[in-house]
TIDO-481922 format. One record per residue: residue in three letters; chain; y, z, x of N, C-alpha, C in turn. Coordinates in Angstrom, 3 decimals. Layout:
// TIDO-481922
<pt "ALA"; "A"; <Y; Z; X>; <Y; Z; X>; <Y; Z; X>>
...
***
This chain:
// TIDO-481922
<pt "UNK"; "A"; <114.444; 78.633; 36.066>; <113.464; 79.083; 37.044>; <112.855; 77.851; 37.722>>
<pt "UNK"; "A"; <112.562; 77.858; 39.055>; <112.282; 76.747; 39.876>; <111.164; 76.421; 39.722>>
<pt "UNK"; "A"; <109.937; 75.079; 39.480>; <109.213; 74.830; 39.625>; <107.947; 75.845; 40.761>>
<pt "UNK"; "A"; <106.870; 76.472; 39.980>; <106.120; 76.974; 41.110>; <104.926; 75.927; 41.752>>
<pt "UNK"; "A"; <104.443; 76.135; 42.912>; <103.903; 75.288; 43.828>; <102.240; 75.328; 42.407>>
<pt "UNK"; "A"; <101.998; 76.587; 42.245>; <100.767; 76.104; 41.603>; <100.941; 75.893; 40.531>>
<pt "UNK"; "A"; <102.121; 74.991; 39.629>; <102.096; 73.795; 38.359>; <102.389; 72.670; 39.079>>
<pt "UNK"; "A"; <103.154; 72.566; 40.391>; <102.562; 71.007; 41.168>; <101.215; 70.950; 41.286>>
<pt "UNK"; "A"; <100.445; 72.023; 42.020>; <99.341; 71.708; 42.743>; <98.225; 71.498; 41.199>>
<pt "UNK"; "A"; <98.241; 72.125; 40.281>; <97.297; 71.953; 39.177>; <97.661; 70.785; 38.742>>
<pt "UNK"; "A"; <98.785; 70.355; 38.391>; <99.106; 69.149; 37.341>; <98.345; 68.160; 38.102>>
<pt "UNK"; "A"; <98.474; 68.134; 39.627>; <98.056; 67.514; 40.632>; <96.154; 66.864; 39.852>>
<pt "UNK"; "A"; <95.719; 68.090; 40.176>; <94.067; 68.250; 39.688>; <94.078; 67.797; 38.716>>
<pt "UNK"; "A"; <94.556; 67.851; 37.440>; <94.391; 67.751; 36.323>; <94.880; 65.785; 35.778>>
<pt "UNK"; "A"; <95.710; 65.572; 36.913>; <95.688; 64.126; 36.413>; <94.612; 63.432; 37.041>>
<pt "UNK"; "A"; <93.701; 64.027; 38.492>; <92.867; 63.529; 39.016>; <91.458; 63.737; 38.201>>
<pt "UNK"; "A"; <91.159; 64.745; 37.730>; <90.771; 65.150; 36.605>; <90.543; 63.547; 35.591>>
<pt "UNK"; "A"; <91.205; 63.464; 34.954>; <91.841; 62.849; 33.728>; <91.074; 61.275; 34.299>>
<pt "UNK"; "A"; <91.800; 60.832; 35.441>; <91.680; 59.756; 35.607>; <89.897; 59.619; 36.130>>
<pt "UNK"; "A"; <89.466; 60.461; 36.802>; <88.020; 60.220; 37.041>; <87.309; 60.401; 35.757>>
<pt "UNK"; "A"; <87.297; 61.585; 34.801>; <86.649; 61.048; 33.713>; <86.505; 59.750; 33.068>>
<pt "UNK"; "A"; <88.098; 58.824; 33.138>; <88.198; 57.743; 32.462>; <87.441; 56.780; 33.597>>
<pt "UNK"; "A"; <87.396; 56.759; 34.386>; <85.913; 56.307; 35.510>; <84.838; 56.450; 35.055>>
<pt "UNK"; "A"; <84.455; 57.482; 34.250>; <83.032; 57.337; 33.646>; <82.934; 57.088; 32.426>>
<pt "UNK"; "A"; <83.509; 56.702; 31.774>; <83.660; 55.677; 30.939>; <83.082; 54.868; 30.577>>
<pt "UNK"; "A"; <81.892; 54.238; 29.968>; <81.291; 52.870; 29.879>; <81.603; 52.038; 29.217>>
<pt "UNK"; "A"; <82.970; 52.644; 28.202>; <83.387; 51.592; 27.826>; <84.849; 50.692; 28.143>>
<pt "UNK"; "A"; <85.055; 50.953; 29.422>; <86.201; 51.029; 30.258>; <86.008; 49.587; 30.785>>
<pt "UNK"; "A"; <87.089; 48.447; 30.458>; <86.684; 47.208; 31.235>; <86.906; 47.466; 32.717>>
<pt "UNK"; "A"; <86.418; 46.834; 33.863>; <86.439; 46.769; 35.603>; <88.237; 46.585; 35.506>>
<pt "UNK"; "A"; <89.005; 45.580; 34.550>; <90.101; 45.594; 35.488>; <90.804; 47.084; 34.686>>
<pt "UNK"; "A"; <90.472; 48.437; 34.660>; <90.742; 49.059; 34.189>; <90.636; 50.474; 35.099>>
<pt "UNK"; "A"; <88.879; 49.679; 35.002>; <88.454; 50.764; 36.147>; <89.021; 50.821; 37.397>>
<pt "UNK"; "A"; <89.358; 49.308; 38.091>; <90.044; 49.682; 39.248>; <91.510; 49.933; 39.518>>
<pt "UNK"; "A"; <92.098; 49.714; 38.025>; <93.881; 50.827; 38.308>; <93.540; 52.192; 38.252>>
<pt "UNK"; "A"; <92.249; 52.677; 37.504>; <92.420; 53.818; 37.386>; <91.967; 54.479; 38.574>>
<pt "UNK"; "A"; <90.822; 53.577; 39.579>; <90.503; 54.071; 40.700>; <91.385; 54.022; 41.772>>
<pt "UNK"; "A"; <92.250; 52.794; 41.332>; <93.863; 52.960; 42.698>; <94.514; 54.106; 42.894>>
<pt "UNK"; "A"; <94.466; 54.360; 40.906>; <95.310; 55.677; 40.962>; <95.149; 57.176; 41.798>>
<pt "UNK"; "A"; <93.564; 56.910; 41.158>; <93.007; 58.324; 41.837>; <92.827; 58.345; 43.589>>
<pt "UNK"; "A"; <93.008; 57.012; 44.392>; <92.919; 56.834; 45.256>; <94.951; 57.259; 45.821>>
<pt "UNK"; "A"; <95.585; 56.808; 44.936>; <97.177; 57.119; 45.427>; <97.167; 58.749; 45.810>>
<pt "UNK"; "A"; <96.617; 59.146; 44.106>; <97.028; 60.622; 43.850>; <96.449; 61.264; 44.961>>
<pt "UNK"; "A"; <95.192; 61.319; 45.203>; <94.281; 62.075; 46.110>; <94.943; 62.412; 47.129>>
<pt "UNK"; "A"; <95.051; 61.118; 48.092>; <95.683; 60.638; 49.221>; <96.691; 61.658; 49.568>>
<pt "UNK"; "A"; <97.590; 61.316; 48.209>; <99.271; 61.919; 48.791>; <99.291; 63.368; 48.314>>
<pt "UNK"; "A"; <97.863; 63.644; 47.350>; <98.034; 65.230; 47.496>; <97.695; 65.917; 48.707>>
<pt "UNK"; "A"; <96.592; 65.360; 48.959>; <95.802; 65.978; 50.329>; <96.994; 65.771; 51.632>>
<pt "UNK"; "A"; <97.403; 64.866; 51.947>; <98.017; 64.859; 53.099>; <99.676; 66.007; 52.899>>
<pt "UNK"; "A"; <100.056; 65.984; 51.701>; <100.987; 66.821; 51.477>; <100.950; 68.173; 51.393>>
<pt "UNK"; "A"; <99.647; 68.712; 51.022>; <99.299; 69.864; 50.708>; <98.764; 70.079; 52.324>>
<pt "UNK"; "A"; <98.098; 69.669; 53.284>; <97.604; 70.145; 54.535>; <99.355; 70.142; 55.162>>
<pt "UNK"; "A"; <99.786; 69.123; 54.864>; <101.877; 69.575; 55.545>; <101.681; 70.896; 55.471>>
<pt "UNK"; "A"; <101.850; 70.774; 54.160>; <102.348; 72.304; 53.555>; <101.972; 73.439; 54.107>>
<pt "UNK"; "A"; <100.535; 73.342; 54.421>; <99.524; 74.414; 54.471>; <99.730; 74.825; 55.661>>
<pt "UNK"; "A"; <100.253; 73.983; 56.281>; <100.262; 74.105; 57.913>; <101.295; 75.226; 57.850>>
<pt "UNK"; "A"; <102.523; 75.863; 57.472>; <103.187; 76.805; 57.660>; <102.272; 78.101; 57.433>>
<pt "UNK"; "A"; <100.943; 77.736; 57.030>; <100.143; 79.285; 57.173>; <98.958; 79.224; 58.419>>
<pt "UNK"; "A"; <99.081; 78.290; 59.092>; <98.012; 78.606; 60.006>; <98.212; 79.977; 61.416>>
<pt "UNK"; "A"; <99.283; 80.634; 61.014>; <99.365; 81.218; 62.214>; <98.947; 82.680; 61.848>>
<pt "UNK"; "A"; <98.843; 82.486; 60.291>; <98.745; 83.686; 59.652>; <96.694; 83.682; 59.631>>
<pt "UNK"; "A"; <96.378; 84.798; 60.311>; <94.945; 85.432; 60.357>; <94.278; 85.821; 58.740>>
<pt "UNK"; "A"; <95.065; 86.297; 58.142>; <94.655; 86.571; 56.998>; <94.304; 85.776; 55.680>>
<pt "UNK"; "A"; <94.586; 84.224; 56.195>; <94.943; 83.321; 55.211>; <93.659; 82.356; 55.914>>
<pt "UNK"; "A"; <93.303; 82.314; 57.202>; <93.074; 81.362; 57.992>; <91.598; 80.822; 57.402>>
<pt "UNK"; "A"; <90.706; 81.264; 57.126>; <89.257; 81.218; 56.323>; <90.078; 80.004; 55.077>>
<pt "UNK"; "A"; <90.422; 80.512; 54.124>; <90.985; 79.912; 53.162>; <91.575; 78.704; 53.327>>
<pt "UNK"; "A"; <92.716; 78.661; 54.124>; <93.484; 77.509; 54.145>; <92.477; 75.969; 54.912>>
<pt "UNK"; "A"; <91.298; 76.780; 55.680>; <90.197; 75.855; 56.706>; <89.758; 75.181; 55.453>>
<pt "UNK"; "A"; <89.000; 76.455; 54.244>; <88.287; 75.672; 53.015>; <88.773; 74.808; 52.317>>
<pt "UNK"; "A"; <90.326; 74.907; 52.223>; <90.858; 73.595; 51.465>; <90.780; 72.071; 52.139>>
<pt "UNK"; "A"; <91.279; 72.579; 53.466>; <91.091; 71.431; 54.336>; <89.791; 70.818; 54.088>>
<pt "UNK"; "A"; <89.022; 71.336; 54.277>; <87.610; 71.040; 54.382>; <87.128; 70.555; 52.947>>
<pt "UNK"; "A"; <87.835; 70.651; 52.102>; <87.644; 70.522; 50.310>; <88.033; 69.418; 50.189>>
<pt "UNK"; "A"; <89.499; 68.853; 50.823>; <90.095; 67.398; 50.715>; <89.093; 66.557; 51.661>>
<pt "UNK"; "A"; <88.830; 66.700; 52.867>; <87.812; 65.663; 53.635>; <86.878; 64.974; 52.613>>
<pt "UNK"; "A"; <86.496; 66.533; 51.976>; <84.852; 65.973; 51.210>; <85.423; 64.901; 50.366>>
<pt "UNK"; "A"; <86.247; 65.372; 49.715>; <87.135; 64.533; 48.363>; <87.425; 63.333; 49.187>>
<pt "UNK"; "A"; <88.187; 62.975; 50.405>; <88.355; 61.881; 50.556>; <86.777; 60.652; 51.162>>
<pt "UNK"; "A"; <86.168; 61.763; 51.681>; <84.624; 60.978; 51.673>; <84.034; 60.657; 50.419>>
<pt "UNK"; "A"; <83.798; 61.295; 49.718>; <83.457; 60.711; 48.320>; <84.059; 59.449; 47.889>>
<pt "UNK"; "A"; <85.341; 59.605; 47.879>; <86.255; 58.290; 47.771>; <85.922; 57.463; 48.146>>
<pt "UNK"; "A"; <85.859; 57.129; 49.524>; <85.516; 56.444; 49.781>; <84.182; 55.521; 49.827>>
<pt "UNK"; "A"; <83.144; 56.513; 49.084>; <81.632; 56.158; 48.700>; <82.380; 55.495; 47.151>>
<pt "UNK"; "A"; <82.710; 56.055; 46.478>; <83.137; 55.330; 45.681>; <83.812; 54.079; 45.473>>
<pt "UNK"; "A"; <85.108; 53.630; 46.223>; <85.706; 53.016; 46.414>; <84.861; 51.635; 47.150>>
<pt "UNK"; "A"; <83.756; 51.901; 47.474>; <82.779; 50.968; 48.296>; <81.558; 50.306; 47.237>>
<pt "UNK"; "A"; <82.042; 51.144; 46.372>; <80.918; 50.852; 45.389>; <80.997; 49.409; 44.022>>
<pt "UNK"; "A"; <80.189; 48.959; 43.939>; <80.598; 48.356; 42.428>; <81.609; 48.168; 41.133>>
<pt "UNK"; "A"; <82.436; 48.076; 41.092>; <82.899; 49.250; 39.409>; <82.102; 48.616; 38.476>>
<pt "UNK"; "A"; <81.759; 50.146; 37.709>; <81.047; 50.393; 36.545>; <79.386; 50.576; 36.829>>
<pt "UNK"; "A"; <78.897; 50.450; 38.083>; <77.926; 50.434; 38.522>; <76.889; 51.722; 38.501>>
<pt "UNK"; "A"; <76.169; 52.164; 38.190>; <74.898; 53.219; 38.359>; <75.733; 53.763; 39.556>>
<pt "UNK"; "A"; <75.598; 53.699; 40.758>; <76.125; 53.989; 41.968>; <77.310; 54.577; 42.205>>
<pt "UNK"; "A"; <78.291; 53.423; 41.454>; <79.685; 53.711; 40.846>; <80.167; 55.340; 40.149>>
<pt "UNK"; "A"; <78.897; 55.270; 38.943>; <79.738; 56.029; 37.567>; <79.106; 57.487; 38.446>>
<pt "UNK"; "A"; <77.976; 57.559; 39.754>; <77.039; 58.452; 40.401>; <78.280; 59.036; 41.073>>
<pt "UNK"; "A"; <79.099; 58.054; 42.143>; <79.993; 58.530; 43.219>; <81.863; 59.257; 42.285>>
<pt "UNK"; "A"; <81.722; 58.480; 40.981>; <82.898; 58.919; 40.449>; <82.718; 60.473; 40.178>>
<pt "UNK"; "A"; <80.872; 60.913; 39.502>; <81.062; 61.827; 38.772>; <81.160; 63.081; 40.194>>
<pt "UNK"; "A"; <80.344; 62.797; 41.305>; <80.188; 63.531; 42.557>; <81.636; 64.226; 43.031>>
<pt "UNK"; "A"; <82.505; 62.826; 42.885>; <84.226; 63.391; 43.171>; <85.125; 64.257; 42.567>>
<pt "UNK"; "A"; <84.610; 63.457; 41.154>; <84.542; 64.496; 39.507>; <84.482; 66.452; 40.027>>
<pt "UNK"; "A"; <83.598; 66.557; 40.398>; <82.653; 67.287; 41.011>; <83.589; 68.314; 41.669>>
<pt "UNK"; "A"; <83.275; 67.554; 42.666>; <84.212; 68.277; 44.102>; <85.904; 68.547; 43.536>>
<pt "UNK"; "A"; <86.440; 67.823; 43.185>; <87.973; 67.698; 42.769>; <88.164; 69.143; 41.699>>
<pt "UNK"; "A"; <87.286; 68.812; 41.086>; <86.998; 70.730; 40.201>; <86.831; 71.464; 40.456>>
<pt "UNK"; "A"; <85.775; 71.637; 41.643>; <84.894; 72.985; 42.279>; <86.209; 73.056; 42.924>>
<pt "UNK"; "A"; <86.774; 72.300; 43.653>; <88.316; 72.699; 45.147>; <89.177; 73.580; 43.665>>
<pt "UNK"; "A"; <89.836; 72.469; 42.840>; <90.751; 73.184; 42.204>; <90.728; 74.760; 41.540>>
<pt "UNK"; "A"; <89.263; 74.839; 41.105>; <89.333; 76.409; 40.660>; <89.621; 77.297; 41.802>>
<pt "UNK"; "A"; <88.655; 76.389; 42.828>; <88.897; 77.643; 44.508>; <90.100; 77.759; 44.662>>
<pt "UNK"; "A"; <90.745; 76.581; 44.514>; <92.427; 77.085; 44.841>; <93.159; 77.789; 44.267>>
<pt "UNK"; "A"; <92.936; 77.198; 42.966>; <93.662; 77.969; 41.984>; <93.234; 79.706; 42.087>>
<pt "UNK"; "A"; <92.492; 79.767; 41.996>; <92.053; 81.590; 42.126>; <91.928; 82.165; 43.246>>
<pt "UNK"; "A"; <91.879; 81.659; 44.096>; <91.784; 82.641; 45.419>; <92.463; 81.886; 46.376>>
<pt "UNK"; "A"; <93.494; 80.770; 46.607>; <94.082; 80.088; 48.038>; <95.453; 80.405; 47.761>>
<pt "UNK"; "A"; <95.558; 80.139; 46.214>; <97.238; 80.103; 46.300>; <97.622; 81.523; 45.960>>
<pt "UNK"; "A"; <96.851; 82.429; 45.209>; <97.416; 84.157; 45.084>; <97.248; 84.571; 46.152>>
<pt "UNK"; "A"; <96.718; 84.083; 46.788>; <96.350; 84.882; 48.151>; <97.738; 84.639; 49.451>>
<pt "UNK"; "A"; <98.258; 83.173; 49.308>; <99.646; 82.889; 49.858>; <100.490; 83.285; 49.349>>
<pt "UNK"; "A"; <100.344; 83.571; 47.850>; <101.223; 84.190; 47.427>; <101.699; 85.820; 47.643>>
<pt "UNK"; "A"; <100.814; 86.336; 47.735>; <100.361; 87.952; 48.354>; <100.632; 88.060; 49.904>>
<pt "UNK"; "A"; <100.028; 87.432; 50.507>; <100.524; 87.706; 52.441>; <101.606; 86.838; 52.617>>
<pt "UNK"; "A"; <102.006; 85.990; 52.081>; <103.283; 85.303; 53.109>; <104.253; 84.642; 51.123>>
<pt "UNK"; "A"; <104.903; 85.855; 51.108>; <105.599; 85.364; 49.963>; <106.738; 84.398; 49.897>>
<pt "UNK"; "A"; <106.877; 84.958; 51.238>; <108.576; 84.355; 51.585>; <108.278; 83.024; 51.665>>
<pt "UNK"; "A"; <107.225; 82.360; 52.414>; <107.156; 81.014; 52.905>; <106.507; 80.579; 51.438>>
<pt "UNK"; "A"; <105.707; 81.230; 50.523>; <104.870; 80.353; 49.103>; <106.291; 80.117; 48.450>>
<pt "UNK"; "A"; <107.113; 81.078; 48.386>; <108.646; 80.501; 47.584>; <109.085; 79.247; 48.017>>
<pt "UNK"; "A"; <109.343; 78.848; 49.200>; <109.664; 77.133; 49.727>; <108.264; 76.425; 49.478>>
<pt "UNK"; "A"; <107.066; 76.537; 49.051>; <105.823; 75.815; 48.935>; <106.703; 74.202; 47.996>>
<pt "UNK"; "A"; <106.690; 74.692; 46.482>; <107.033; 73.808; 45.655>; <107.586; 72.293; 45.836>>
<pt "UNK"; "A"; <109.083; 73.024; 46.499>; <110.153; 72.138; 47.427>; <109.182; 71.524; 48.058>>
<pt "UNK"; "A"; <108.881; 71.917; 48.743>; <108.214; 70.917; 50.200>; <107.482; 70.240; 49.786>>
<pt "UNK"; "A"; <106.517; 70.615; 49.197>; <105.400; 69.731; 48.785>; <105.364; 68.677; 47.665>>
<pt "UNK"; "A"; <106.344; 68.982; 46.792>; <106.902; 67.838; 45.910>; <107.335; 66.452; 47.227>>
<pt "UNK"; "A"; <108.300; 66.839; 47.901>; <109.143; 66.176; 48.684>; <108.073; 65.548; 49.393>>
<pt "UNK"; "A"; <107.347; 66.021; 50.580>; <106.265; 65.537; 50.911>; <105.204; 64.753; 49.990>>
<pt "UNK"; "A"; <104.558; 65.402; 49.148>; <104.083; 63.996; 48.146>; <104.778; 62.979; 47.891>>
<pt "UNK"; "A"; <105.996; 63.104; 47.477>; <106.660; 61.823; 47.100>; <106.747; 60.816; 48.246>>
<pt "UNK"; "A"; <106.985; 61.263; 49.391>; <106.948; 60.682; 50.927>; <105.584; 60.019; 51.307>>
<pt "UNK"; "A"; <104.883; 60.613; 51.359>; <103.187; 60.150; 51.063>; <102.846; 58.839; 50.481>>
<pt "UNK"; "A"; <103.336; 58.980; 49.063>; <102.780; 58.127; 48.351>; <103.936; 57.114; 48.486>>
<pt "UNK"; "A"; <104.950; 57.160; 49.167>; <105.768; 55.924; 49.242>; <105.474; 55.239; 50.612>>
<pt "UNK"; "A"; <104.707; 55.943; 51.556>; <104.157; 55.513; 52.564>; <102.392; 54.459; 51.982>>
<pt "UNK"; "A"; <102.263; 54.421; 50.907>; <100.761; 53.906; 50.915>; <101.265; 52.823; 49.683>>
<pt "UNK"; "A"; <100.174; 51.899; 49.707>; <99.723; 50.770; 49.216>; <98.904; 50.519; 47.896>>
<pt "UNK"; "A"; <99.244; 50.344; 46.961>; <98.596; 50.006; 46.081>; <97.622; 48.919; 46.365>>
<pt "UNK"; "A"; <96.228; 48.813; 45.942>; <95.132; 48.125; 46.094>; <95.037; 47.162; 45.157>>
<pt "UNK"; "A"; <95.506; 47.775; 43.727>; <95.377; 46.919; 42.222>; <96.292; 45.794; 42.376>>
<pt "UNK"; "A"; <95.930; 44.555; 41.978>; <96.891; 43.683; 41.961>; <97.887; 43.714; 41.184>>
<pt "UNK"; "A"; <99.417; 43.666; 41.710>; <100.628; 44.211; 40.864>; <101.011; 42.163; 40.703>>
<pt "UNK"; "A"; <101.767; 42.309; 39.383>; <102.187; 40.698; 39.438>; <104.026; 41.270; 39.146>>
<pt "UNK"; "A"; <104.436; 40.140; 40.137>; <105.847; 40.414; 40.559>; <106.733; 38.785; 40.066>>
<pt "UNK"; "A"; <107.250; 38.590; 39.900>; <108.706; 37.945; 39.237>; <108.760; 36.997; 40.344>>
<pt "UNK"; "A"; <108.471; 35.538; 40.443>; <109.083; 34.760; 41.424>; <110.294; 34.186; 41.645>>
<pt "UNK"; "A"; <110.944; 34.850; 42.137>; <112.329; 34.472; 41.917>; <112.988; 33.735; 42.127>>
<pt "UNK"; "A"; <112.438; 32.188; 42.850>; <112.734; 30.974; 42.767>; <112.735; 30.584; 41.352>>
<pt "UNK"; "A"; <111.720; 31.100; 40.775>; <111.377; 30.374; 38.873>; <112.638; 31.166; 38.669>>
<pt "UNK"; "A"; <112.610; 32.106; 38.708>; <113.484; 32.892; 38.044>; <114.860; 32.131; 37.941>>
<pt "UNK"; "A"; <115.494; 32.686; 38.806>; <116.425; 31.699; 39.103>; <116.876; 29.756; 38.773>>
<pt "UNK"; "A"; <115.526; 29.367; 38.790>; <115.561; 28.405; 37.770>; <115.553; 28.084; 36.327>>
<pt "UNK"; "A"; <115.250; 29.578; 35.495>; <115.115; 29.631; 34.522>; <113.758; 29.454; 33.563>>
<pt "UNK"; "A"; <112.703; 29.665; 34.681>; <111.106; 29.532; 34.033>; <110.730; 31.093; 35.182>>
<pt "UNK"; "A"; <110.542; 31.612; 34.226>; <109.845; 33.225; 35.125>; <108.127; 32.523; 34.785>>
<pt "UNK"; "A"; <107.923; 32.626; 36.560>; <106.022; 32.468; 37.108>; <105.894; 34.023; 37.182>>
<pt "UNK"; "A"; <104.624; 34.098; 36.992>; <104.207; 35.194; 37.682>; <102.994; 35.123; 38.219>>
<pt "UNK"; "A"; <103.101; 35.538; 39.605>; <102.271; 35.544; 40.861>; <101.734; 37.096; 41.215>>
<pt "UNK"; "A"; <99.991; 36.644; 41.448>; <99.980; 38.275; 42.123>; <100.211; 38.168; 43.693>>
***
């Protein structure tokens, strides 16, 4: 049986989930906090822009149209928060304030979705929620190969290399 769109779209929440709790954390060192905030900054990103793709095959539909606006309108907030966050300190009063706010929002969207956005696509436009999965896997993966990691990655210089002393440079 094929992957359904809402165990992408939850697993989705649930690692964003995961990783903002470990944001509030106090006992979380900064270079910790900010892979885990890259992460949640990747995940977010390439859910939201993949899931409005997606979503877009229901805008023509009247019956869906309220709903599909609120999600939209659910990721903005999420990506404004982010970005209050992302501006912030790590580990900071301000910080652990803007993580838990996103915390927040990223939960309140997912139950909305989960219970009333996606049965509801699933109910008026069945035919098109059956291709949801597909697409939106595909599209996330596209997303997030379009964006940038922030965390410093250290990569193999391959002059050393090649000489036989591996440097590593960020």
């Amino acid at each position: 049986m094929p992957t359904d769109f809402l165990t992408l779209v939850r697993r989705d929440h649930v690692d964003l989930q995961k990783e903002l709790t470990q944001l509030l954390d106090p006992t979380t060192p900064v270079a910790e906090l900010r892979q885990s905030l890259d992460g949640v900054r990747l995940g977010l990103t390439a859910h939201a822009e993949a899931e409005d793709i997606v979503l877009g095959r229901f805008d023509t539909i009247a019956a869906l149209e309220i709903q599909v606006a609120q999600a939209r309108a659910a990721h903005l907030a999420q990506e404004g928060a982010l970005a209050s966050l992302v501006s912030s300190p790590p580990g900071s009063r301000t910080w652990r304030d803007c993580a838990y706010h996103l915390r927040e929002l990223v939960g309140y969207h997912a139950a909305q979705e989960e219970t009333y956005l996606l049965p509801a696509l699933r109910r008026v436009a069945p035919r098109l929620y059956d291709g949801m999965a597909g697409a939106f896997a595909t599209e996330r993966l596209r997303q997030l190969a379009m964006l940038q990691p922030s965390a410093p990655i250290c990569v193999i210089d391959l002059d050393a290399l090649v000489m036989g002393r591996a440097a590593r440079v960020s």
